[in-house]
C-alpha positions in Angstrom: -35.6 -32.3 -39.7 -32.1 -32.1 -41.5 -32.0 -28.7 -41.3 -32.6 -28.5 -37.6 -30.1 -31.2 -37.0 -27.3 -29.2 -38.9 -28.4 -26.0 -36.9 -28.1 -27.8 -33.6 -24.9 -29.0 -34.4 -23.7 -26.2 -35.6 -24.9 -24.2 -32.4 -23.6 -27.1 -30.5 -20.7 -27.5 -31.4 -19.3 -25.2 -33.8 -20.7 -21.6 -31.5 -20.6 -23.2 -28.1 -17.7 -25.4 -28.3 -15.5 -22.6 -29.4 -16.4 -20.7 -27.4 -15.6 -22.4 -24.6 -12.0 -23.6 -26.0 -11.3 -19.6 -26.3 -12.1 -19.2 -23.3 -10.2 -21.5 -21.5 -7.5 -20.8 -23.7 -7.7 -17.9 -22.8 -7.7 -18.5 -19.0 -4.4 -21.1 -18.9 -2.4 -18.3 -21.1 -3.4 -15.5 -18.4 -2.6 -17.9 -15.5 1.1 -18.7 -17.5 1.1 -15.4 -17.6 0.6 -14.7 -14.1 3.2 -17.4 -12.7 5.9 -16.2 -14.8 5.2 -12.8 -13.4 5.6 -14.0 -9.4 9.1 -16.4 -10.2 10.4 -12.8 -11.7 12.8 -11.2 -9.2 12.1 -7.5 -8.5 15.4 -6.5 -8.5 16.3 -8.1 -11.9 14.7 -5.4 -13.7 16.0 -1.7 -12.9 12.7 -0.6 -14.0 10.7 -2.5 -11.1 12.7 -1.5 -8.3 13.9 2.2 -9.3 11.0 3.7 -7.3 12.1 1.8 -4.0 15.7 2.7 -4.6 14.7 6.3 -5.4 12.0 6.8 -2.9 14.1 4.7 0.3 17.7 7.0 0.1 19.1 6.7 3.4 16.7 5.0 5.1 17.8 1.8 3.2 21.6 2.5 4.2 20.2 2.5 7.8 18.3 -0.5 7.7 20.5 -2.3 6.0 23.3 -1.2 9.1 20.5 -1.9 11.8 20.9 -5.4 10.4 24.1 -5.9 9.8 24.5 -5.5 6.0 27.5 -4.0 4.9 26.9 -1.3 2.4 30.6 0.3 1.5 31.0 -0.9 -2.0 28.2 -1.7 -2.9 25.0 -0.2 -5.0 21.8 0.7 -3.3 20.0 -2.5 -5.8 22.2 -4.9 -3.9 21.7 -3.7 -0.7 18.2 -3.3 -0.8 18.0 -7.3 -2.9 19.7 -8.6 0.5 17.4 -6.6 2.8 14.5 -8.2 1.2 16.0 -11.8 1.5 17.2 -11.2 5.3 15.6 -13.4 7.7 16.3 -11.2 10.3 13.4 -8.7 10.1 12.9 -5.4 12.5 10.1 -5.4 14.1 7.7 -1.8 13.9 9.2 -1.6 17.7 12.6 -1.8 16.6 12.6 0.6 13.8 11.3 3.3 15.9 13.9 4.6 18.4 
């Protein structure tokens, strides 16, 4: 009966209960993970937002004008960070003259 005592246990607890702290281990690290990943800023990083600033050329200078960012001086990163904290969005109607 020893023997099966010292086998439960060590099913139990040894196999089972590790495996359920690597798990959730394993879950809070992916969910840190994840958190730090949203509070990152986009434009922080040149390699996150190169595709925007590549891919949007002029249309960013003329969105930026269409809501009154000024855009002499000033690189297409920072214009396009203050277009994406604007409050003052164009609607699909607007954009399309």
């Amino acid at each position: 009966m020893a023997a099966d005592e010292n086998r439960r246990r060590f099913i139990y607890h040894d196999i089972f209960g590790g495996s359920l702290s690597l798990i959730a281990d394993t879950v809070v690290s992916f969910h840190d993970g994840m958190d730090k990943a949203r509070t990152a800023d986009y434009f922080d990083s040149f390699d996150y937002c190169y595709p925007l600033i590549a891919e949007a050329g002029d249309m960013l200078l003329e969105e930026a004008e269409k809501r009154g960012i000024e855009t002499r001086g000033r690189s297409k990163t920072d214009i396009a960070r203050e277009l994406f904290k604007s409050e003052n969005p164009v609607s699909r109607d607007e954009g399309t003259d």
